[in-house]
PyMOL Python script that loads the backbone (N, CA, C, O; Angstrom):
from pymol import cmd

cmd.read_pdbstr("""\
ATOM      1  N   UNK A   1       0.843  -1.182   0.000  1.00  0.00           N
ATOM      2  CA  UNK A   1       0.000   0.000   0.000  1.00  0.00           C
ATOM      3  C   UNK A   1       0.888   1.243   0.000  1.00  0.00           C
ATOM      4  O   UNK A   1       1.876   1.237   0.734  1.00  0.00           O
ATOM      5  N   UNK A   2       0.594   2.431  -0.844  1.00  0.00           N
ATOM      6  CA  UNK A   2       1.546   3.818  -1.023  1.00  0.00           C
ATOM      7  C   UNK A   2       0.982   4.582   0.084  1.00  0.00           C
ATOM      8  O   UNK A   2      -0.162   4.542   0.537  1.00  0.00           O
ATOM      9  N   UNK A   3       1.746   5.116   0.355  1.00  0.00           N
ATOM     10  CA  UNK A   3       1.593   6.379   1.111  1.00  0.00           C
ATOM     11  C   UNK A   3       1.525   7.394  -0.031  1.00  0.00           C
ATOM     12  O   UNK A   3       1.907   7.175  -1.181  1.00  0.00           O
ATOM     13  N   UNK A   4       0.738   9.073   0.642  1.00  0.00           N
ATOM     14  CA  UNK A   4       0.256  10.133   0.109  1.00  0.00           C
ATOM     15  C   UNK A   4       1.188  10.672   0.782  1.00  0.00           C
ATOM     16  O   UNK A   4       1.472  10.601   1.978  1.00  0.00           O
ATOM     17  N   UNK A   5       2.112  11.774  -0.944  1.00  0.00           N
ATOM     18  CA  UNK A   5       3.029  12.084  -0.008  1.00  0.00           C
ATOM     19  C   UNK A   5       2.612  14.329  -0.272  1.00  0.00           C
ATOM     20  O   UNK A   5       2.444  15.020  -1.277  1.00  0.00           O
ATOM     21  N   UNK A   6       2.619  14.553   0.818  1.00  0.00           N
ATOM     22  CA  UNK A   6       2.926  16.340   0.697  1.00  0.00           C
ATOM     23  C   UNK A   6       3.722  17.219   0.977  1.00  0.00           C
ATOM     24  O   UNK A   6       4.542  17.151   1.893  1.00  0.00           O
ATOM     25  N   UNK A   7       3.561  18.182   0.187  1.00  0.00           N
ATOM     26  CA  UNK A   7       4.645  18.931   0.066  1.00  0.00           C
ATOM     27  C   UNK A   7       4.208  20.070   0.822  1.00  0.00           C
ATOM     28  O   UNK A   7       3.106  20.575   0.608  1.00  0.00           O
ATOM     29  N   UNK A   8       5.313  20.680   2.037  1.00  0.00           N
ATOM     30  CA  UNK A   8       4.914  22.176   2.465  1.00  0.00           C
ATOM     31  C   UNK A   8       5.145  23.116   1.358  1.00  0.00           C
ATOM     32  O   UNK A   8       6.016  22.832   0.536  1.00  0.00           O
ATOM     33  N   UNK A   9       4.350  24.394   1.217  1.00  0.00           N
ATOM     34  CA  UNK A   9       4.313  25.652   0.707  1.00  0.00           C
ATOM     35  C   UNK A   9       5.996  25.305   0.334  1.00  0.00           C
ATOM     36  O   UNK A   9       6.443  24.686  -0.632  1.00  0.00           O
ATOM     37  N   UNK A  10       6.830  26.043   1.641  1.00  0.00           N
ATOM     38  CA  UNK A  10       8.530  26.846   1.433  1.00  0.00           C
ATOM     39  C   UNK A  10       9.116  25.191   0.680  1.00  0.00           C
ATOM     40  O   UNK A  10       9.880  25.323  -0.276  1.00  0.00           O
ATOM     41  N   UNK A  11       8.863  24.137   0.986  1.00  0.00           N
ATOM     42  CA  UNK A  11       9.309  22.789  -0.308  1.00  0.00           C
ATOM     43  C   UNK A  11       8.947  23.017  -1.666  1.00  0.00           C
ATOM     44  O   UNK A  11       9.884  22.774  -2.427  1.00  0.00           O
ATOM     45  N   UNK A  12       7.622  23.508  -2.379  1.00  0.00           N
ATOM     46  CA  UNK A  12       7.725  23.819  -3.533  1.00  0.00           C
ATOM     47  C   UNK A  12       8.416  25.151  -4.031  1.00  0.00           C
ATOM     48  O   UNK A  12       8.881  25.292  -5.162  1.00  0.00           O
ATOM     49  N   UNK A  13       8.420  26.155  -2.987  1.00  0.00           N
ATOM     50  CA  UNK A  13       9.244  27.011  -3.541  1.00  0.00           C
ATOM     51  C   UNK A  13      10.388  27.165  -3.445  1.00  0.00           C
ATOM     52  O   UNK A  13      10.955  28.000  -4.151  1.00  0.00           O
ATOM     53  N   UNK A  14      11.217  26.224  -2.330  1.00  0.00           N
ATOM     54  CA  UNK A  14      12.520  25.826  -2.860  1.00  0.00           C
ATOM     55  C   UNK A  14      12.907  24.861  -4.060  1.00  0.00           C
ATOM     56  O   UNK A  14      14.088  24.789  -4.400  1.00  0.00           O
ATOM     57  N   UNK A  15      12.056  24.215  -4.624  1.00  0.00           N
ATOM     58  CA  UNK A  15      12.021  23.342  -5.788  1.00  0.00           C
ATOM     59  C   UNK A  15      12.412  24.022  -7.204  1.00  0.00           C
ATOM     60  O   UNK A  15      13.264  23.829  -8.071  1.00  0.00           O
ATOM     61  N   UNK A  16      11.081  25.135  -6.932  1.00  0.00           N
ATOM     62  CA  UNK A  16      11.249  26.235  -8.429  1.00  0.00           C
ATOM     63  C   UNK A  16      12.378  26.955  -8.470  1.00  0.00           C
ATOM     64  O   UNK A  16      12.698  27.454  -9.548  1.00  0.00           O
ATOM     65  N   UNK A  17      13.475  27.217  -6.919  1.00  0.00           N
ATOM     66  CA  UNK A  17      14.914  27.958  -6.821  1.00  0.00           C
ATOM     67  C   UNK A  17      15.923  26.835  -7.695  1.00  0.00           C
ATOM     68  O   UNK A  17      16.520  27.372  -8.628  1.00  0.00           O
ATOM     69  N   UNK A  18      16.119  25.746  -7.562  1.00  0.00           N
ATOM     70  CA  UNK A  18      16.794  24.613  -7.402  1.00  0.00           C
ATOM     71  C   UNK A  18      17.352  24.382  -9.048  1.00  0.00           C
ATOM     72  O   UNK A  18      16.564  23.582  -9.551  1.00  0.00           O
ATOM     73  N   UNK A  19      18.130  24.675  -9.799  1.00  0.00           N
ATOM     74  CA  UNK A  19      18.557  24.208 -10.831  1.00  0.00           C
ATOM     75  C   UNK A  19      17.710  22.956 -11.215  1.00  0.00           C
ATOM     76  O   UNK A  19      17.108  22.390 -10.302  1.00  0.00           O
ATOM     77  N   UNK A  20      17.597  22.405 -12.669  1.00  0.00           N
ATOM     78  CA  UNK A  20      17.006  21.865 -13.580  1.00  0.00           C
ATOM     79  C   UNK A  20      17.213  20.149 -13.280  1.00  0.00           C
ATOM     80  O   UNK A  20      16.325  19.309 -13.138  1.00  0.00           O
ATOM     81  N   UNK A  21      18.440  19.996 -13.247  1.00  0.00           N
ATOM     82  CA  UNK A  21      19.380  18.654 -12.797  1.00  0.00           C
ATOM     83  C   UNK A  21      19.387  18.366 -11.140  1.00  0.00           C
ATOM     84  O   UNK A  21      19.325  17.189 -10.785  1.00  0.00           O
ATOM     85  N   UNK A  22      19.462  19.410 -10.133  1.00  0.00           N
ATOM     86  CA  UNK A  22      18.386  18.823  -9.004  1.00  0.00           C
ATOM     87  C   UNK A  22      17.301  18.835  -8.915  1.00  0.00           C
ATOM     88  O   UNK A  22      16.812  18.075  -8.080  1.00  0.00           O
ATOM     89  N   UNK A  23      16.406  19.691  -9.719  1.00  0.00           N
ATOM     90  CA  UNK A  23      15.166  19.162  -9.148  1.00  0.00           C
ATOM     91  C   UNK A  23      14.519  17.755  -9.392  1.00  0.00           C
ATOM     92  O   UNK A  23      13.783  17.069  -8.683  1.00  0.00           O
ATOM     93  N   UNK A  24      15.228  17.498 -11.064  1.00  0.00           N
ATOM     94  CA  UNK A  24      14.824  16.035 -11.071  1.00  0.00           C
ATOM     95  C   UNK A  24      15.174  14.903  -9.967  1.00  0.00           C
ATOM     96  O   UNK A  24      14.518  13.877  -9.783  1.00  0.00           O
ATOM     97  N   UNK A  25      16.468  15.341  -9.196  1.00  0.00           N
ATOM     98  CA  UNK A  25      16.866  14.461  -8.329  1.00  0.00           C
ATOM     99  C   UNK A  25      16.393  14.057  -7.519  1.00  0.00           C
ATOM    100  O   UNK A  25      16.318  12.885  -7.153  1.00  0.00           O
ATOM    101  N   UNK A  26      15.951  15.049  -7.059  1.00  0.00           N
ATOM    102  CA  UNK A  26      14.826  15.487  -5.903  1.00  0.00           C
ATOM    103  C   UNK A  26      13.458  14.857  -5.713  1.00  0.00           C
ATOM    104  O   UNK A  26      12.845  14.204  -4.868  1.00  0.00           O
ATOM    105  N   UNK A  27      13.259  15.453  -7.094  1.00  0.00           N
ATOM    106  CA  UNK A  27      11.963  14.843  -6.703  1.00  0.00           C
ATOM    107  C   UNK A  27      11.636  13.269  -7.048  1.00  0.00           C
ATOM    108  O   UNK A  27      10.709  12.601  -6.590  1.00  0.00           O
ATOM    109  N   UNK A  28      12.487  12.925  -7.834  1.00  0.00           N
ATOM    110  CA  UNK A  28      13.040  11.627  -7.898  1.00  0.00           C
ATOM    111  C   UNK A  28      12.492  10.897  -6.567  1.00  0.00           C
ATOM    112  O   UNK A  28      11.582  10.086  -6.391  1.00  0.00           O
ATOM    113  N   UNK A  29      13.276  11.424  -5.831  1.00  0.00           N
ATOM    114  CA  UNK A  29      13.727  11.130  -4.142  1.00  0.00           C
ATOM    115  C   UNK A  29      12.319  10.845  -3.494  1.00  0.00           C
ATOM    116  O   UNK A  29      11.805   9.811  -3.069  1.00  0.00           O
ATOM    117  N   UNK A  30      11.764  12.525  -3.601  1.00  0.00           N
ATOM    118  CA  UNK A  30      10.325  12.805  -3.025  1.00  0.00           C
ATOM    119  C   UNK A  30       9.208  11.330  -3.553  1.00  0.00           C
ATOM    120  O   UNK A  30       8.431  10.677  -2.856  1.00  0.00           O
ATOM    121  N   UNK A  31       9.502  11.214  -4.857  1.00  0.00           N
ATOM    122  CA  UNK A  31       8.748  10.446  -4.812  1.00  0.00           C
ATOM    123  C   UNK A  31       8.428   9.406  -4.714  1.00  0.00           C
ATOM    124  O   UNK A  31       7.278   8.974  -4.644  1.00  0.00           O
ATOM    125  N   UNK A  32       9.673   8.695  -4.688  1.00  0.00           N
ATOM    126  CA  UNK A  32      10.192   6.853  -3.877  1.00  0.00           C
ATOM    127  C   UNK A  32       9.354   6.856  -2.679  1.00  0.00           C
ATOM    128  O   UNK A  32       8.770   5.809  -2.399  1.00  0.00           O
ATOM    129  N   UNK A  33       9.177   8.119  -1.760  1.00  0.00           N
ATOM    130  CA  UNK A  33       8.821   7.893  -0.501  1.00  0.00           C
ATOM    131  C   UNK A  33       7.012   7.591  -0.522  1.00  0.00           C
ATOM    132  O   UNK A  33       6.353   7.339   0.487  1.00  0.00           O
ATOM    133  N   UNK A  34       6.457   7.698  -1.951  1.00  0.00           N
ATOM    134  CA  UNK A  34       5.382   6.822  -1.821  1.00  0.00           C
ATOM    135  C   UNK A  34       5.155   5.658  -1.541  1.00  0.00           C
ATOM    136  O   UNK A  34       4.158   5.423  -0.858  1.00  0.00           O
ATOM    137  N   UNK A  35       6.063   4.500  -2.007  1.00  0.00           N
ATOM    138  CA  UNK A  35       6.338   3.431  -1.814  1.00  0.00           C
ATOM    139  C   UNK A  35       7.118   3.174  -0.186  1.00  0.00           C
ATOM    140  O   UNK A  35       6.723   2.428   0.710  1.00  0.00           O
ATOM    141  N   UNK A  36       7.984   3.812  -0.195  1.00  0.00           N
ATOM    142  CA  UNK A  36       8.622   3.570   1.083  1.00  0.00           C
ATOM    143  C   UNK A  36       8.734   4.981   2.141  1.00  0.00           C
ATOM    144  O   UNK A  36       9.599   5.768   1.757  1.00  0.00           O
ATOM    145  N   UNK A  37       8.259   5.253   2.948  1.00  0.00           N
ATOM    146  CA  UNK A  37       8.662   6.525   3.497  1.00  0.00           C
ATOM    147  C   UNK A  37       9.997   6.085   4.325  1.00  0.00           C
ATOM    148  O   UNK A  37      10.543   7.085   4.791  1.00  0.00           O
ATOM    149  N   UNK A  38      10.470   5.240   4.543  1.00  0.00           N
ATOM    150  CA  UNK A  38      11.662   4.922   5.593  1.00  0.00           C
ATOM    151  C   UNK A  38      13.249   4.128   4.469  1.00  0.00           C
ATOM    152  O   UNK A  38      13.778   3.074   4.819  1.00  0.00           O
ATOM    153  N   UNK A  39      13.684   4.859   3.287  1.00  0.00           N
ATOM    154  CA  UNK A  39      14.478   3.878   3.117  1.00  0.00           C
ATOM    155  C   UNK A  39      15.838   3.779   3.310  1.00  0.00           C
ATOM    156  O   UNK A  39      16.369   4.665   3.980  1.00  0.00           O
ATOM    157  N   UNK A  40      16.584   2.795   2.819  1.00  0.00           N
ATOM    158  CA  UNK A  40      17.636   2.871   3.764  1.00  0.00           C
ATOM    159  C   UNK A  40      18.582   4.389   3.701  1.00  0.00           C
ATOM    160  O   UNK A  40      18.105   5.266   2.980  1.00  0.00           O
ATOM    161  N   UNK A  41      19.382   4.580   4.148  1.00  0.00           N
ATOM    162  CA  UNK A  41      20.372   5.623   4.731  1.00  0.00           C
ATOM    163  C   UNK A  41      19.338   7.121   4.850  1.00  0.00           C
ATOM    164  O   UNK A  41      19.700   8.182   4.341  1.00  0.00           O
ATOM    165  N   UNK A  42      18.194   6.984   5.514  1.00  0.00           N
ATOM    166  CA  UNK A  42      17.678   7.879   5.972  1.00  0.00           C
ATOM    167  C   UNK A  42      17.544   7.804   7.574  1.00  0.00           C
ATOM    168  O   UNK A  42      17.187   6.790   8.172  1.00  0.00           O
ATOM    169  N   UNK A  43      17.837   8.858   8.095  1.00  0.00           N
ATOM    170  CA  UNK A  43      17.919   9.108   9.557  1.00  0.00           C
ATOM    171  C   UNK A  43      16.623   9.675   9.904  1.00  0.00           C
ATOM    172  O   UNK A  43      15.812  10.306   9.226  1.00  0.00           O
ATOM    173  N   UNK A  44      16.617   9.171  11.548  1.00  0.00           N
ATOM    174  CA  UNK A  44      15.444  10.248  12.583  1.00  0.00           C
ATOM    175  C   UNK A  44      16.559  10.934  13.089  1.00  0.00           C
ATOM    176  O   UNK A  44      17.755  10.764  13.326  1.00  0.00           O
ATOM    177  N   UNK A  45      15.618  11.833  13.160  1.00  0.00           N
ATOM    178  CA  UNK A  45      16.172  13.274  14.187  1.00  0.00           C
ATOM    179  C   UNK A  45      16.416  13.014  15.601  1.00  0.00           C
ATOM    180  O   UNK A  45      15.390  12.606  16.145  1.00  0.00           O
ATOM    181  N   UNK A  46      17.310  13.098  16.306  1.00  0.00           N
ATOM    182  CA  UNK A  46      16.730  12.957  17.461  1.00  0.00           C
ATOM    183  C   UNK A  46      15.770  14.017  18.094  1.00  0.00           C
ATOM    184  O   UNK A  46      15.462  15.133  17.677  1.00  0.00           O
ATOM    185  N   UNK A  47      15.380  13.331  19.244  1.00  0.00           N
ATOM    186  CA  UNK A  47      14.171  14.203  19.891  1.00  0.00           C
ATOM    187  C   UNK A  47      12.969  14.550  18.995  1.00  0.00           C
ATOM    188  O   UNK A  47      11.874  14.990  19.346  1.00  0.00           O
ATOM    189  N   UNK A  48      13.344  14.303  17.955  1.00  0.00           N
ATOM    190  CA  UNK A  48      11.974  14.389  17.044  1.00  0.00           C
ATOM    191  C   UNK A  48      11.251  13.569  16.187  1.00  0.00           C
ATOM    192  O   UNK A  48      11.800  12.467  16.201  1.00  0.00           O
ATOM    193  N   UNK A  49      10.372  13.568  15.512  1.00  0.00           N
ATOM    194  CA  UNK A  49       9.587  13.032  15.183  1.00  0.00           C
ATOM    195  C   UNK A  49      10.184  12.581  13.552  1.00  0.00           C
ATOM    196  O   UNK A  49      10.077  11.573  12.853  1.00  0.00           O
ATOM    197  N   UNK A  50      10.888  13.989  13.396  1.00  0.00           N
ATOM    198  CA  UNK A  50      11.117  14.319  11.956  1.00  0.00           C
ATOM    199  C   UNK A  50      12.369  13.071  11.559  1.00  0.00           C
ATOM    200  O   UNK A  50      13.013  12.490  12.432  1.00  0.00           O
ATOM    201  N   UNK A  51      12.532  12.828  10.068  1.00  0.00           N
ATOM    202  CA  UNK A  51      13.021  11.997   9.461  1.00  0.00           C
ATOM    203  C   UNK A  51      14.135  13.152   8.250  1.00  0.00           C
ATOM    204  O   UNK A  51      14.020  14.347   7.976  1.00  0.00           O
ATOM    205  N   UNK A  52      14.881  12.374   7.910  1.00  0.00           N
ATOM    206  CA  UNK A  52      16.134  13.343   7.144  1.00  0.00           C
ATOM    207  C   UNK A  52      16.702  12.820   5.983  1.00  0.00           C
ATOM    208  O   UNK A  52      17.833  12.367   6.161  1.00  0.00           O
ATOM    209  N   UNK A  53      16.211  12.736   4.713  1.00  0.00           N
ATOM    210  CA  UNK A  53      17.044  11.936   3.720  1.00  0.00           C
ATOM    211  C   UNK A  53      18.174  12.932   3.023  1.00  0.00           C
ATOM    212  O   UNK A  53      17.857  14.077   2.702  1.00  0.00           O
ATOM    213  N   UNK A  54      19.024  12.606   2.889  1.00  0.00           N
ATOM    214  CA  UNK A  54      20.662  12.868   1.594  1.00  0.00           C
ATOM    215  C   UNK A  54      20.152  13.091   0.883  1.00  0.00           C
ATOM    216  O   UNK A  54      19.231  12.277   0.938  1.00  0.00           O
ATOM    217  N   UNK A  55      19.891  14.089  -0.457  1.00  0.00           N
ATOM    218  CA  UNK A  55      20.051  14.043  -1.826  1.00  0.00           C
ATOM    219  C   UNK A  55      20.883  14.951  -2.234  1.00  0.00           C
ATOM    220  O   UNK A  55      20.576  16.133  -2.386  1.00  0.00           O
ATOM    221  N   UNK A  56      22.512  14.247  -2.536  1.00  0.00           N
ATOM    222  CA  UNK A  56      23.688  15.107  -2.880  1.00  0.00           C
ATOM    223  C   UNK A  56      23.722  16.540  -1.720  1.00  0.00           C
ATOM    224  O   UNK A  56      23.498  16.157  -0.571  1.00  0.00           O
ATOM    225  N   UNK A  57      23.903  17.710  -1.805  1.00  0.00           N
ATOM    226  CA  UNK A  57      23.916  18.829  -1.112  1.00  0.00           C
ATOM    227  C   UNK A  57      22.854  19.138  -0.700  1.00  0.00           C
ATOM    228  O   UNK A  57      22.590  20.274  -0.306  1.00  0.00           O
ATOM    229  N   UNK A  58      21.905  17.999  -0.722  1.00  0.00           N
ATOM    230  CA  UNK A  58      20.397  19.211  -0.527  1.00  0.00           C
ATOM    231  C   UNK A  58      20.141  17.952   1.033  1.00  0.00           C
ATOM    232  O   UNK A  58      20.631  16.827   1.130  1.00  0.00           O
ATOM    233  N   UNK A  59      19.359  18.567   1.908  1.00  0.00           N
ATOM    234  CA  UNK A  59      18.987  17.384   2.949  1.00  0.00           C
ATOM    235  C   UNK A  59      17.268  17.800   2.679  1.00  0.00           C
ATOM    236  O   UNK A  59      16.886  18.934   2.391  1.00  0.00           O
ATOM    237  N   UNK A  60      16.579  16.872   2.812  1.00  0.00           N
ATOM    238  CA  UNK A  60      15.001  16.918   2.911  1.00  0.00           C
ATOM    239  C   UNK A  60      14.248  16.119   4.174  1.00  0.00           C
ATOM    240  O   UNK A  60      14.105  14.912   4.366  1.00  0.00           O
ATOM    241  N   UNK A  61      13.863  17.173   4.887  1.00  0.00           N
ATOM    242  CA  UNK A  61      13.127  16.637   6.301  1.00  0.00           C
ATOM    243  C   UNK A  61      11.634  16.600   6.117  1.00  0.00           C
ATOM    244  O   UNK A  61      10.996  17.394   5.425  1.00  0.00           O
ATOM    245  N   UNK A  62      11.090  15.481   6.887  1.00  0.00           N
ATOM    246  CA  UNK A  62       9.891  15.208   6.810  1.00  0.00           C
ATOM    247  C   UNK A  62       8.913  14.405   7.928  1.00  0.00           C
ATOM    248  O   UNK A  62       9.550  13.761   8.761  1.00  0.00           O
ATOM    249  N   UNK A  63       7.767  14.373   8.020  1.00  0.00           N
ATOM    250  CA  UNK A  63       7.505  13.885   8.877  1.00  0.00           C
ATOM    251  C   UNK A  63       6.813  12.515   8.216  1.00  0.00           C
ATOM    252  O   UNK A  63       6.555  12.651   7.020  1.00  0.00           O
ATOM    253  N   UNK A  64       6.446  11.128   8.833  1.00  0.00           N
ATOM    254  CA  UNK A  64       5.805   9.672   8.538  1.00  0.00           C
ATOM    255  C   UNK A  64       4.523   9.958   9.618  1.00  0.00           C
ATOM    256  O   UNK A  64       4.655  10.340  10.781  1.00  0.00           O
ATOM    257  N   UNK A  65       3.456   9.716   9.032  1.00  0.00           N
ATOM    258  CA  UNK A  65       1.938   8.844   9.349  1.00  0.00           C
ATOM    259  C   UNK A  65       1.674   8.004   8.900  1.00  0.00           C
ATOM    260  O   UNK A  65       1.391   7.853   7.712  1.00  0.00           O
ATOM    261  N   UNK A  66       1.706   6.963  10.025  1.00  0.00           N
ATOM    262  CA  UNK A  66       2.036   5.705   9.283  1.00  0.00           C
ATOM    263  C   UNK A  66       0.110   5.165   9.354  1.00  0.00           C
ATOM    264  O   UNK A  66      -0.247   4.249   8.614  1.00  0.00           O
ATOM    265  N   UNK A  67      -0.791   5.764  10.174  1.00  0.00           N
ATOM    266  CA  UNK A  67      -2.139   5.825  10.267  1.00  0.00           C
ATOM    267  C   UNK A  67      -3.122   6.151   9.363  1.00  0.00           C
ATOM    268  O   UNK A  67      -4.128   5.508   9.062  1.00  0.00           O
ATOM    269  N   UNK A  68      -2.668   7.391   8.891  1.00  0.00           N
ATOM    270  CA  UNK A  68      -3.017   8.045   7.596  1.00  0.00           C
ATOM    271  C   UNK A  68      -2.202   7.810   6.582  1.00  0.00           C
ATOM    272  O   UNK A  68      -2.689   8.386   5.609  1.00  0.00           O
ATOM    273  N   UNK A  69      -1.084   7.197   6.245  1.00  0.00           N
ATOM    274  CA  UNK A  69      -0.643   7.123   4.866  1.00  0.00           C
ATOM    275  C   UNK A  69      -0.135   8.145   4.455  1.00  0.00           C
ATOM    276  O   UNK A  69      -0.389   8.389   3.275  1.00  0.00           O
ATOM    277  N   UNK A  70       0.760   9.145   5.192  1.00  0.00           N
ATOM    278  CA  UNK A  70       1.133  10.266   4.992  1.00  0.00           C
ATOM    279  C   UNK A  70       2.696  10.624   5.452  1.00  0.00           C
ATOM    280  O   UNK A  70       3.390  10.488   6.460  1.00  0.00           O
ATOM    281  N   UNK A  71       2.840  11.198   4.023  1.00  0.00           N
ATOM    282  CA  UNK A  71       4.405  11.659   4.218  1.00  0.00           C
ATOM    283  C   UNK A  71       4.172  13.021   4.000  1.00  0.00           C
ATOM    284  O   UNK A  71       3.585  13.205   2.933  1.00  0.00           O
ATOM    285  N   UNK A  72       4.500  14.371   4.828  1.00  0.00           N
ATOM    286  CA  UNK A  72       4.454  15.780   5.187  1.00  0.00           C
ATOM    287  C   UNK A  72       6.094  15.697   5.108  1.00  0.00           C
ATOM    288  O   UNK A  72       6.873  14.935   5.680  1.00  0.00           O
ATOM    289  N   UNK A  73       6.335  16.837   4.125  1.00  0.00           N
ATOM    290  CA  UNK A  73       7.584  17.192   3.714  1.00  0.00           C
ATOM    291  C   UNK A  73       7.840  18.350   4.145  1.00  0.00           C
ATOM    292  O   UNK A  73       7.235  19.270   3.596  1.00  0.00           O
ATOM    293  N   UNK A  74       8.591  18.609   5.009  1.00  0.00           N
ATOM    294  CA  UNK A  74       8.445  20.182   5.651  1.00  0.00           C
ATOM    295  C   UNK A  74      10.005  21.148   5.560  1.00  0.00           C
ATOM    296  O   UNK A  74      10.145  22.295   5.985  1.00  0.00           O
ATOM    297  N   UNK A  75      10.894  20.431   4.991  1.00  0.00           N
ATOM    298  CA  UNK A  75      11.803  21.485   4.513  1.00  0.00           C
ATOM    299  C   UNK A  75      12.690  21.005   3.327  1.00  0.00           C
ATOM    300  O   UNK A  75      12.861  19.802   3.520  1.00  0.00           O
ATOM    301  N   UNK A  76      13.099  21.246   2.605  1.00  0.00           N
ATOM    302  CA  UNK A  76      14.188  21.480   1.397  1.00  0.00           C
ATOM    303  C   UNK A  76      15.291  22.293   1.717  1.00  0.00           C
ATOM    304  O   UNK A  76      15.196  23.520   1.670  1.00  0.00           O
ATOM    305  N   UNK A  77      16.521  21.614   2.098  1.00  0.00           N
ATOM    306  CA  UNK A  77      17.590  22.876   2.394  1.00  0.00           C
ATOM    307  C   UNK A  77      18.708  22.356   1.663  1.00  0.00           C
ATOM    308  O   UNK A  77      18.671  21.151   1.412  1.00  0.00           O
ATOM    309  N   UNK A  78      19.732  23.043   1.257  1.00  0.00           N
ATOM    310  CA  UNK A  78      20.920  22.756   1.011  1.00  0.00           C
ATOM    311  C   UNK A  78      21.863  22.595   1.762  1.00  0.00           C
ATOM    312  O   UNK A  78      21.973  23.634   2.414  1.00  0.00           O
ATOM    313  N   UNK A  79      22.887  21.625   2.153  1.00  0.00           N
ATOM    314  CA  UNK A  79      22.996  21.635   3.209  1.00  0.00           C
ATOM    315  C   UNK A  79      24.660  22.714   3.743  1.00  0.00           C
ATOM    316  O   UNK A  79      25.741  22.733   3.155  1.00  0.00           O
ATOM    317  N   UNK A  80      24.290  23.401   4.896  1.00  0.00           N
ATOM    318  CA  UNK A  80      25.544  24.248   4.951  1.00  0.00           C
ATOM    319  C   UNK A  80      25.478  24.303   6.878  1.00  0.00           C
ATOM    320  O   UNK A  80      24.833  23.566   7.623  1.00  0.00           O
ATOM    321  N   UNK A  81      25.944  24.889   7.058  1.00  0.00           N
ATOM    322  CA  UNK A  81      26.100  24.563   8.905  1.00  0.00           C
ATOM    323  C   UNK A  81      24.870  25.255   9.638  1.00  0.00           C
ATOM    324  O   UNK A  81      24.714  25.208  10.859  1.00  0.00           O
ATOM    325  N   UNK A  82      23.939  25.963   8.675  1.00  0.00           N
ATOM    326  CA  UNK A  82      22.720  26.470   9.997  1.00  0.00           C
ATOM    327  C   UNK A  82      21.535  25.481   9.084  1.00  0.00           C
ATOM    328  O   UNK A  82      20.429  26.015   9.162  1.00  0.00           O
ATOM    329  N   UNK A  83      21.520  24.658   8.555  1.00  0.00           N
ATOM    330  CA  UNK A  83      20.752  23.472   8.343  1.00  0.00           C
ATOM    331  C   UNK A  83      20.008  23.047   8.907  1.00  0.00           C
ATOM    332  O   UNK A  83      18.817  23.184   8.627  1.00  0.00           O
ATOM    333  N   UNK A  84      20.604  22.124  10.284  1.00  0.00           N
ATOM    334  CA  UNK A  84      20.336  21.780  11.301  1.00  0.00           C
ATOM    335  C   UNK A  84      19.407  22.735  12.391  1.00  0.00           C
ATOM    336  O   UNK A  84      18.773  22.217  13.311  1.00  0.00           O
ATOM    337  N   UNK A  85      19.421  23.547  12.250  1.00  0.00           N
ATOM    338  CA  UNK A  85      19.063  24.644  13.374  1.00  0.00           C
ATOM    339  C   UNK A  85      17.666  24.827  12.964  1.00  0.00           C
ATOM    340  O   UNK A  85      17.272  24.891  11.800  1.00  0.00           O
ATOM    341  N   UNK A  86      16.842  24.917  14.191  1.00  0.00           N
ATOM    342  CA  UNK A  86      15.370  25.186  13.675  1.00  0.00           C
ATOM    343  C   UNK A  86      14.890  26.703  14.100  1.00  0.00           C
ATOM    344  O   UNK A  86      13.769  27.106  13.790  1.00  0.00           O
TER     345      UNK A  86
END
""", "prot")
cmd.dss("prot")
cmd.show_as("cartoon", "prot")
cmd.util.cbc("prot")
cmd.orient("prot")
């Protein structure tokens, strides 16, 4: 069974910033997580809820409902040292 996956607002409009050759990557990425929201070399956050996949320089955090069938995508960043910081 797929999961429904969404995108926050500031995720699509970091998408439309993103050169031509990542966004395909990307969303590439984004969209495996229909099939799998957990795959391998993706991390939890600690203390949080939130989940963290690699794609080349970019990191993409998100949250899993595993009740509802829902993957909530809540940031697109590139990754540089205030990344991490909420």
């Amino acid at each position: 069974m797929s999961y429904r996956v969404e995108l926050h607002r500031s995720v699509m409009r970091a998408l439309e910033r993103l050169p031509a050759r990542d966004v395909t990557r990307v969303q590439k990425q984004i969209d495996a997580l229909e099939t799998n929201p957990r795959p391998p070399g993706v991390k939890r956050l600690r203390g949080k809820d939130s989940w963290r996949m690699r794609i080349g320089d970019y990191r993409l955090f998100y949250l899993v409902f595993d009740r509802q069938r829902l993957v909530l995508v809540e940031r697109l960043e590139r990754r540089m040292s205030t990344t991490y910081v909420l």
